[in-house]
ZAVOTI-195260 format. One record per residue: x, z, y of N, C-alpha, C in turn. Coordinates in pm, whole numbers, plus 50000, padded with zeros to 5 digits. Layout:
XZYXZYXZY/...
***
This chain:
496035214451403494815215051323494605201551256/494495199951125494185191051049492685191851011/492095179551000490685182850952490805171250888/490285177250732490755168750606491365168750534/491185169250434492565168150289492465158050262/492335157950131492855144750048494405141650089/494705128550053495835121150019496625122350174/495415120750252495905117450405496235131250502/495325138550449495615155350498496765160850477/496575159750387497775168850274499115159650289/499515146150302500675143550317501225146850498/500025148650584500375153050744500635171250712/500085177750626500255189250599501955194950554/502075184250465503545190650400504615181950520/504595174050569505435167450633505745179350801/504305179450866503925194250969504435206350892/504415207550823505185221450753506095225250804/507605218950820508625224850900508255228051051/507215227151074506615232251252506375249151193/506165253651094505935266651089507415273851090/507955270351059509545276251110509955277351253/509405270051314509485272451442508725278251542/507625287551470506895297151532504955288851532/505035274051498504015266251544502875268551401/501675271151452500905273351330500225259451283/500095257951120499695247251118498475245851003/496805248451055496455246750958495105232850914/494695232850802494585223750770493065225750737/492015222150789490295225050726489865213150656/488875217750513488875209850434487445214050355/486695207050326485385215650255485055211950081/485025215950010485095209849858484115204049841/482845209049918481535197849913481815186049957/483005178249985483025168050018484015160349968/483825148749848484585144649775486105137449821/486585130549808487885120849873487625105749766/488505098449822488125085549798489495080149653/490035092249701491225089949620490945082649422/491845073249386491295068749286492865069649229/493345059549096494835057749081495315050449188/496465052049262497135045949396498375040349315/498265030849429499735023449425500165022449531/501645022649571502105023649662503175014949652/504595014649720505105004949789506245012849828/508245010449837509035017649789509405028749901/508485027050044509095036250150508645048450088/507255050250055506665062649940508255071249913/509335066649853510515072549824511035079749953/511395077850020511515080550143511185092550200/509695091950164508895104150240509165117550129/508645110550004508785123649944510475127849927/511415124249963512845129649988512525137950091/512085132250182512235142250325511665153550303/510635155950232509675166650154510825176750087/511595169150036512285178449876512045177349784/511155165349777510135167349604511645164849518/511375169649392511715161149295510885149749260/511375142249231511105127649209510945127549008/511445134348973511045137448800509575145948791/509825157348891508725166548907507475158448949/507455153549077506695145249123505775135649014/506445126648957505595121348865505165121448789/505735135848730505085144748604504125148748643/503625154848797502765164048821501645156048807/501725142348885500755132448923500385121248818/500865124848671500675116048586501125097348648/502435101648696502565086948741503405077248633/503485067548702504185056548619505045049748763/506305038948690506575033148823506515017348819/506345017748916505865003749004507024992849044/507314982849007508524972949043508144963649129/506724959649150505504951249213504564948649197/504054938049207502284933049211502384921249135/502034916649029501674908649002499904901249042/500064885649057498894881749134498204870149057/497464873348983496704861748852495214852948944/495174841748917494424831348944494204828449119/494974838149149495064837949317495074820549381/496624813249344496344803249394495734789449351/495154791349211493824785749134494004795148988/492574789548933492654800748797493814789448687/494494802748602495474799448527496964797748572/496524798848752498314808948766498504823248757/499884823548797499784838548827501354838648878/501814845048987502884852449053502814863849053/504544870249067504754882849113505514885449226/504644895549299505824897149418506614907749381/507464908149415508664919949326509244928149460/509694940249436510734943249504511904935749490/512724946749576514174939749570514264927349614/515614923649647515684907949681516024894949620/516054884449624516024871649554517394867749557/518084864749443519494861349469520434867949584/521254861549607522144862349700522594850349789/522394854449929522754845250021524454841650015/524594827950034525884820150046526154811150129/527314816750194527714809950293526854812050416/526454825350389525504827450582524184819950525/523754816450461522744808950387521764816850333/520304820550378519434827650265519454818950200/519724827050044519624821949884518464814449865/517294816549931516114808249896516034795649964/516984790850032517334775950065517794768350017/518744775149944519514767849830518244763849698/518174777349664516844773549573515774761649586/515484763049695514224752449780514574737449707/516694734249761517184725249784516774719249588/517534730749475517734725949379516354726649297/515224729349345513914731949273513394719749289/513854711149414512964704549417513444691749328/514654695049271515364683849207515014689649037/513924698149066513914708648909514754707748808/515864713048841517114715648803517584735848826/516404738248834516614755548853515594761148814/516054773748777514814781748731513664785648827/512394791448740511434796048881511614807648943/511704807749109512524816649191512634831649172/511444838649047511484844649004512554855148924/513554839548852514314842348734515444849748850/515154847948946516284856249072516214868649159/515234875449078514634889749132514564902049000/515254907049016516184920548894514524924848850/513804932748986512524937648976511664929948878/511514913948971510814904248861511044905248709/512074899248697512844899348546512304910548469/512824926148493512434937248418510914939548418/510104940148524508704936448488508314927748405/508534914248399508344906248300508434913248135/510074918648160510274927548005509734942447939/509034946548094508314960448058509524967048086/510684967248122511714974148169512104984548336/512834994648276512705004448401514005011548438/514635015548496515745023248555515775022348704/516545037948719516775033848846517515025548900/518005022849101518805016149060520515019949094/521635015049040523055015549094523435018849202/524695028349195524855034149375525765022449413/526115014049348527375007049338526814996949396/526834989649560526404978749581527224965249521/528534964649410528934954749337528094955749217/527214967949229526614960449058525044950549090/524614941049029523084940049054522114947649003/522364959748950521284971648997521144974449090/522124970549248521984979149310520414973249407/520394959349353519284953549387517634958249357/517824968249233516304974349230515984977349328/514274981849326513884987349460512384991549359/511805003949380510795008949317509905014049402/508215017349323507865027149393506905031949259/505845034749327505305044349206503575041549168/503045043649085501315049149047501345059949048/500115066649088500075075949047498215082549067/498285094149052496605095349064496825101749212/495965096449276495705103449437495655117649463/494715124849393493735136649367495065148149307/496055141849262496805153249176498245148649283/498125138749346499175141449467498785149449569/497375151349598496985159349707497215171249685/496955174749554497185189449503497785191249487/499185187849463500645185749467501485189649635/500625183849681501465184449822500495194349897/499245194049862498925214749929499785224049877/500175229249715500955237349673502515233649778/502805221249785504245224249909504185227550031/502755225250071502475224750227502345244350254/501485248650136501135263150161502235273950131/503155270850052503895272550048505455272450146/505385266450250505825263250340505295269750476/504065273750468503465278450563502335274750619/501725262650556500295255850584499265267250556/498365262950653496885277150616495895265650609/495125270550485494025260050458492675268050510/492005265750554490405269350588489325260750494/488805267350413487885260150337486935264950450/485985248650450484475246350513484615233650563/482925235550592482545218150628482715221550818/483115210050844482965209451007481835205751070/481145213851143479585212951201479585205551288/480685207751384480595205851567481685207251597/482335199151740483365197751788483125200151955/483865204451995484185210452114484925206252190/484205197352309485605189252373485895197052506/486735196552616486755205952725486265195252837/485265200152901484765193252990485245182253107/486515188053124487215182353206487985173153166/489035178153034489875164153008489585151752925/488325159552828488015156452683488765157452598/489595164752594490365169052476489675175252357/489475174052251489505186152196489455198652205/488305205352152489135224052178488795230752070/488055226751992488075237651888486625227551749/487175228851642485995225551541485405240651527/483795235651539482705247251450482705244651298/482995254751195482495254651057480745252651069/480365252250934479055252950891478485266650881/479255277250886479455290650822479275300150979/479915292951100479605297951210480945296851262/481955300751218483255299051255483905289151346/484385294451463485175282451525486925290351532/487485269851538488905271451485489615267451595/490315269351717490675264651824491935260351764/492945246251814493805243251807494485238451981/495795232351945496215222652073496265208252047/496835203251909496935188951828496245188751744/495205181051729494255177551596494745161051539/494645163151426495505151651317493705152051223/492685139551281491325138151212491995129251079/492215135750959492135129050812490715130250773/489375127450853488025130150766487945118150719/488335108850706488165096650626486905082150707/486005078150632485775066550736484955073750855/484405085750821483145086250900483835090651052/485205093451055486305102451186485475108251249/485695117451179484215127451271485165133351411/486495133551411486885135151554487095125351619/488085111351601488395101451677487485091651701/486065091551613485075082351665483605093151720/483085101251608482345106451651482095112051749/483195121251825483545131651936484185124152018/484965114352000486155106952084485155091452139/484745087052058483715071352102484845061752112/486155066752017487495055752049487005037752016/486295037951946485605023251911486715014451791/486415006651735486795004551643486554985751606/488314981151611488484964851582488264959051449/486564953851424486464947951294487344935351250/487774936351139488414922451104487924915250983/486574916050953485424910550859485834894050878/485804889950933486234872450964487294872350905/487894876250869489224875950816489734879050659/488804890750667488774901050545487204902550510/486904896250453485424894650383484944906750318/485754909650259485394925350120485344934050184/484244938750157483094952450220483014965050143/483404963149983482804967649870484184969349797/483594979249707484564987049574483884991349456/484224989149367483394995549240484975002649172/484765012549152485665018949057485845028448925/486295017348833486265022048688486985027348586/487705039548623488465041748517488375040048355/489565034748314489435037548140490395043048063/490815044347981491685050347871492645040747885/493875047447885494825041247944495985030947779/497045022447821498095019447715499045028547698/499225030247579500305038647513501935028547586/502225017847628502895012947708502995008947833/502885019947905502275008848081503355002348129/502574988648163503314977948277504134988848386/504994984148451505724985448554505454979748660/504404975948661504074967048777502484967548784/501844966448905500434962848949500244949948897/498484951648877498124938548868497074933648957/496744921949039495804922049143495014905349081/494164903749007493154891448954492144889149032/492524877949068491164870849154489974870049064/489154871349130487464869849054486424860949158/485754859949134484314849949191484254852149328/484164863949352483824871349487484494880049526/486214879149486487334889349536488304893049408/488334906249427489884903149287489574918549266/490204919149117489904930149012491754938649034/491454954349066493394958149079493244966148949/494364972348841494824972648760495924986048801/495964994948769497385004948829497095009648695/498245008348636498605015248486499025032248532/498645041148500498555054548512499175061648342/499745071848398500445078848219498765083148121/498085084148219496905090648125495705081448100/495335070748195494395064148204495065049148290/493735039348300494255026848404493485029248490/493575031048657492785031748736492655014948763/491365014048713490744997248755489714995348871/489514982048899488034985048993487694968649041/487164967249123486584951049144486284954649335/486854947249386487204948249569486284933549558/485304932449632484624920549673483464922749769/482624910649817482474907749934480714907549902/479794916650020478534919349928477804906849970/478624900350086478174882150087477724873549968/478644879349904478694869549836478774869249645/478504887149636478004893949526477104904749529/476284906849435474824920249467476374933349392/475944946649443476474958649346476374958749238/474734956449203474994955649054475674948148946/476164933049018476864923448947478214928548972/478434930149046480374935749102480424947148968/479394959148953479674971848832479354963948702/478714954648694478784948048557479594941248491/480344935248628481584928248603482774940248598/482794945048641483664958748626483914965248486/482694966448461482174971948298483384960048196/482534951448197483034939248126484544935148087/485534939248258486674935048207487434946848168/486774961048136487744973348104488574968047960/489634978748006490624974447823490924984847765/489964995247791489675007447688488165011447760/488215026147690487635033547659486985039447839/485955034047851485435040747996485145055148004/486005063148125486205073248175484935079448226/484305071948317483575075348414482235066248452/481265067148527480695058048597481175052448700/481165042548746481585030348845480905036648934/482015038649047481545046749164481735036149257/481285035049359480065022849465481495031549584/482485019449689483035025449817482785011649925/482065015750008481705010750086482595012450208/483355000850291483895000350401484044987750454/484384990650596484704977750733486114976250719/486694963350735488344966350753488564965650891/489384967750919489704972051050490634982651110/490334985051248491244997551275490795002451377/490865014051419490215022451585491315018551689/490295015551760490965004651895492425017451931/492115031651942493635040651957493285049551781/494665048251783495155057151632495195073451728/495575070551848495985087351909494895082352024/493875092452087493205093952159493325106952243/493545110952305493955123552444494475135752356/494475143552235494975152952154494715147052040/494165133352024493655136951842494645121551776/494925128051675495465114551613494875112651499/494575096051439493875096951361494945092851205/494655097551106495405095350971494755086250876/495035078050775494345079350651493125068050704/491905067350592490505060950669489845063250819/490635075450860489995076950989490905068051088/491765063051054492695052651135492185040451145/491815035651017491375021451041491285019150860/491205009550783490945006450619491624990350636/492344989750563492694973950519492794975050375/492514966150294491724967450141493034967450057/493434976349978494544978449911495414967549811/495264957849865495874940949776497214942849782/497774951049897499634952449870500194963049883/498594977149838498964987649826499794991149933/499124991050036499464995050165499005012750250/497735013950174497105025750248497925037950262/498845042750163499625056550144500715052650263/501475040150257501955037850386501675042350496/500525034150536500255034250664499975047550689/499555060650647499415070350670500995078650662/501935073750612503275077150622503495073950729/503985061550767503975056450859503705064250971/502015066651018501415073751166502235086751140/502445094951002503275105051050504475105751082/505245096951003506705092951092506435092851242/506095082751319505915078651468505175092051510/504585105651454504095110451503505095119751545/505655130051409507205137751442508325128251531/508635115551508509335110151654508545111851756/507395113151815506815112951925505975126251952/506065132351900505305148551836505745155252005/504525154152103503955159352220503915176152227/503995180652314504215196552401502735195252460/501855207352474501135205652551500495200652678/501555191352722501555184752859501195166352774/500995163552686500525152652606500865139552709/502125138552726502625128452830501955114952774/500875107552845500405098052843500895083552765/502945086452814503405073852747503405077352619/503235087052542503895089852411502995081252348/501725085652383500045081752327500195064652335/500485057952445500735043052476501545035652351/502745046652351504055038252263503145040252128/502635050852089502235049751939501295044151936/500265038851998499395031151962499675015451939/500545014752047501235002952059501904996551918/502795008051897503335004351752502315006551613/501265012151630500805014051477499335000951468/499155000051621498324988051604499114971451568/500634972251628500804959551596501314963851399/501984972951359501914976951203500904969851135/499404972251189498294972251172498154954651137/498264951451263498314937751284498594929451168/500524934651148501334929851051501324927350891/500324940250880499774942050760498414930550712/497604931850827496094924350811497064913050727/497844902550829498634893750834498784886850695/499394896950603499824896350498499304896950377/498014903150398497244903450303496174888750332/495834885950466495184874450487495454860650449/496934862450425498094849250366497574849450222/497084856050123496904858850028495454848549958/494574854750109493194847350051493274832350158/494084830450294493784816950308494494806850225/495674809550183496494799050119496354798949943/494884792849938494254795749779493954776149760/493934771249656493434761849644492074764349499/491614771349538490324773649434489214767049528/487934763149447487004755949488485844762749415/486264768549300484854772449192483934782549310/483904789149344482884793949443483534794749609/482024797149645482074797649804482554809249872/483134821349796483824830249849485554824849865/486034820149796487374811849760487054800549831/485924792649908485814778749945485654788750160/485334791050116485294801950297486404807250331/487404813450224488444819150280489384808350306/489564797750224490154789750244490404779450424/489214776850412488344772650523488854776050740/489094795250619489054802150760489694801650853/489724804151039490814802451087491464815551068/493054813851100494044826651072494314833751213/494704844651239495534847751343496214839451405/496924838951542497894833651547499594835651517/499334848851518500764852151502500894846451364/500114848651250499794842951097500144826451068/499024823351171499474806551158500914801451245/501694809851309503224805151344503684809051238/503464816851161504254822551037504174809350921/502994805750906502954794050776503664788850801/503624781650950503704767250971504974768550995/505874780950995507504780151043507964774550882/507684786750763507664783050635507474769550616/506504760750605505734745350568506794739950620/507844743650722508484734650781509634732250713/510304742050706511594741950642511784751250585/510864760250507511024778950477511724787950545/511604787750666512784797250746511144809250775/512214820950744511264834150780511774839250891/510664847050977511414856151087510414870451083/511124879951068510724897651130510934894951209/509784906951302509334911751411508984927251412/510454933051524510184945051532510444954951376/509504962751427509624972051260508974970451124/508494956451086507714944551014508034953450894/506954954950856506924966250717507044953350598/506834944450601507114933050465508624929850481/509534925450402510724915150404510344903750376/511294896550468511414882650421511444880250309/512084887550166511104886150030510214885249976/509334894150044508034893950015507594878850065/507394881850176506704867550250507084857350137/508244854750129509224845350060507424840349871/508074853349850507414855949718505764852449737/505264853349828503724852149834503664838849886/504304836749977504294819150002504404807549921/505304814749827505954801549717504294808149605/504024815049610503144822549446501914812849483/501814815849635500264808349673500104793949658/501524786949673501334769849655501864763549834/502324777049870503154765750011504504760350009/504614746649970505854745649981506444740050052/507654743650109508404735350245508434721750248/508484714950337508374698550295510154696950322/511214706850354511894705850330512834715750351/514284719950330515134732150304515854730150471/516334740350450517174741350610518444733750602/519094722150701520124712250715521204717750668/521624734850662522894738450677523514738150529/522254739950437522564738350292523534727950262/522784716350345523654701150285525144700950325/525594711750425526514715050462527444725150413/526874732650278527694746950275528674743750130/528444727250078529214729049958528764717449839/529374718049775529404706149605527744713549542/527064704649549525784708549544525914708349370/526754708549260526444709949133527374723249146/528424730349193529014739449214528134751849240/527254747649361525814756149399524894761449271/524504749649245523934751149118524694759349039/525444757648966526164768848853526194784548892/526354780649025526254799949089525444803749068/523834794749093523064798249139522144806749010/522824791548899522194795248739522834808648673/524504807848698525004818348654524374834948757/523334836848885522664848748935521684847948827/521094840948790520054843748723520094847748572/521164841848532521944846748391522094862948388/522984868248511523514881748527522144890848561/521124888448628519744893648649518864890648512/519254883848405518354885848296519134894348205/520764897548185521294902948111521414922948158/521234920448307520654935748311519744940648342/518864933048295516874938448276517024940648111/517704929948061517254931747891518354943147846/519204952747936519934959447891519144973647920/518214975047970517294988548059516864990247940/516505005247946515085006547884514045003947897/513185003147785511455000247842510895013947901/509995006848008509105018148094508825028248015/508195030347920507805039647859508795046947764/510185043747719511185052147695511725061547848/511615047647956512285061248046511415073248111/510265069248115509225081948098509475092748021/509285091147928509495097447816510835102347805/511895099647855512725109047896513175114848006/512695110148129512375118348235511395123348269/510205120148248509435126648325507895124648275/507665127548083506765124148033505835136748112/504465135148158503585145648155502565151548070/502235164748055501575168847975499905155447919/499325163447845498235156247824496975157547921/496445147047950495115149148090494175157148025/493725169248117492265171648069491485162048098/490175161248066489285152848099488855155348245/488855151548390488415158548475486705148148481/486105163348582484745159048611484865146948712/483765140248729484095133748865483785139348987/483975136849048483315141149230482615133349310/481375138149346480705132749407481215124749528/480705117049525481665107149649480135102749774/481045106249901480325104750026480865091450083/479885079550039479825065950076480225064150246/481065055550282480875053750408481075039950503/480715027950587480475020550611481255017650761/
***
């Protein structure tokens, strides 16, 4: 039993789908009086992944959802106003001699005698040029270095993946959920009441109701780890507008006064919006400022999303697992959310319980989706402490703040000599990190010893210039984003849709 659609329902729906082949019923309750939060999404390249395991077409797919694709994030005034980095997929050069490539780099940057570490990321490069393809099966070519993921609109992926889920064998129950039914003895779960009178008995409930978890907090009392000290932004304003006849290939994430403005270029529109902190801005200034920086034609009214970041102390509680907002919210800066709800369903089909709900299963997955959890905060927190802005006291606090610890062994390994280390199933690469460390203004006070050891340091150099030569000559050989749309996978024209009332939640 699923309770919930949207983005988070509906991707536990089509993924649970192959359980109906095996005799297991799987359905999904959902009420239309109750809006979803879903806006334009960005996502991040495991997204590929899931929808393979699905069957989608991947042409189909982004036609349906009016998508565009994604190469990375670009990050404007982040580490003062008038910069800007990109974190890219894919990886940075090539390591030599047992050597990550970004040591070498470190070594010849600091002699600025090399390009910026950028000019060494395929992804980077073709973003820069508005360029798109997939990439090479051929790990000798440097295509084979792309790495993608996608935009797309939330609302028309959900509806996308009910038509696969019902089709497959998903049963949807339209209605609102009244009341929940736990069994006296174990507290399990036993059955949701509709509004209508109806009760729906299950054995596994998967709560996608979004922040309010009307099963894993309301019924369950699982409790829930704020990370407000950390993560300031409380608040969302979201503004669609009329979209470019050319969309970027890439996200855009702009710091502002009191948090940062995201950007997802969409085939039909730009899903925009303003993420900040009500510390330290009123609503009405966050939607005015919203108003202000559109670059067309406004869609809609600026809809008000209110949330805690954080996560519920268990993702799985005695039958119920939680998906989506009912898991926990960390604020979408690296387009993480469609993940993490991939993610709990992966670990869920590996760990996917018999009615005897063996205690360790519940242990191991919490275990792993809270430290995920962890890993993620992590990364987005690197973002706002390592800022050198001063113009306001939202940028003068984050700065200020203390970090995690696992966070602050992470800088301070970097500051030292740039050496990165994963942990476990660490959803970032050492690229990334790589890319947000150098974008923010940390730089090593020095490169790792083995460099001075691996070779004729002007020899280095020429390799290093001639990767970056071969990574600009096959970005400027792609097509632009919007030719390869347009021949794979242009979509019809948007109707205008209404909006949906949206159920605020805190």
């Amino acid at each position: 039993m699923i309770v919930g659609g949207g983005t988070a329902g509906w991707m536990a729906a089509a993924a649970l789908a192959r359980l109906c082949r095996a005799g297991i019923s799987v359905t999904l309750v959902e009420s239309d009086e109750i809006g979803t939060i879903g806006v334009g999404e960005a996502t991040i390249p495991p997204i590929r992944t899931f929808n393979a395991m699905l069957g989608l077409d991947e042409n189909e797919f982004v036609r349906r959802t009016q998508g565009t694709f994604k190469l990375g994030i670009e990050f404007v005034d982040w580490q003062r106003p008038g910069t800007r980095y990109m974190h890219p997929f894919g990886t940075f050069g090539a390591d030599l001699e047992g050597v990550s490539f970004h040591q070498f780099w470190l070594q010849h940057s600091s002699r600025g005698v090399i390009p910026d570490i950028e000019e060494f990321n395929l992804c980077a490069v073709a973003a820069r040029l508005g360029r798109f393809q997939r990439p090479a099966a051929d790990p000798r070519s440097v295509l084979s270095t792309l790495n993608y993921a996608f935009h797309f609109d939330a609302n028309l992926y959900a509806a996308y993946l009910r038509e696969h889920a019902e089709a497959q064998g998903v049963v949807r129950r339209e209605g609102r959920v009244a009341n929940v039914n736990l069994n006296g003895e174990s507290g399990f779960v036993e059955a949701v009441h509709l509004a209508n009178g109806e009760r729906i008995e299950g054995d596994l409930f998967i709560d996608c109701s979004g922040f309010r978890g009307l099963l894993i907090e309301e019924a369950l009392e699982t409790g829930y780890e704020e990370w407000t000290r950390w993560l300031p932004c409380d608040r969302a304003v979201a503004v669609p507008c009329a979209g470019d006849a050319d969309p970027l290939p890439f996200t855009r994430a702009t710091a502002l006064g009191a948090g940062w403005q995201w950007r997802i270029p969409l085939q039909h529109r730009l899903g925009t919006g303003y993420v900040y902190s009500s510390s330290h801005l009123s609503d009405e200034q966050a939607s005015a400022t919203a108003l202000t920086l559109l670059e067309g034609e406004q869609l809609a009214e600026p809809r008000l999303i209110r949330f805690t970041t954080g996560r519920r102390r268990k993702q799985w509680n005695r039958n119920v697992v939680a998906l989506g907002l009912a898991s926990g919210f960390l604020e979408p800066l690296e387009s993480t959310s469609i993940h993490l709800v991939q993610a709990g369903i992966s670990k869920l089909l590996a760990m996917l319980p018999d009615r005897g709900f063996n205690p360790v299963l519940e242990a191991e997955y919490n275990r792993l989706t809270a430290r995920q959890f962890e890993q993620v905060r992590d990364f987005i927190i690197l973002h706002y402490k390592a800022n050198d802005r001063r113009d306001t006291a939202f940028w003068r606090d984050a700065a200020a703040m203390e970090v995690p610890d696992s966070l602050a062994t992470k800088m301070a390994l970097f500051a030292e000599n740039g050496r990165l280390f994963r942990h476990e199933d660490e959803l970032f690469s050492e690229a990334s990190w790589l890319a947000v460390f150098l974008g923010q203004g940390i730089q090593p006070e020095r490169w790792d010893p083995l460099v001075d050891a691996a070779g004729n340091p002007e020899e280095i150099r020429q390799t290093l210039l001639r990767m970056a030569a071969f990574m600009r000559h096959a970005a400027e050989a792609m097509p632009t984003h919007r030719q390869f749309i347009d021949q794979h996978c242009r979509a019809a024209p948007a109707q205008r849709a209404r909006p949906i009332p949206m159920r605020n939640a805190s």
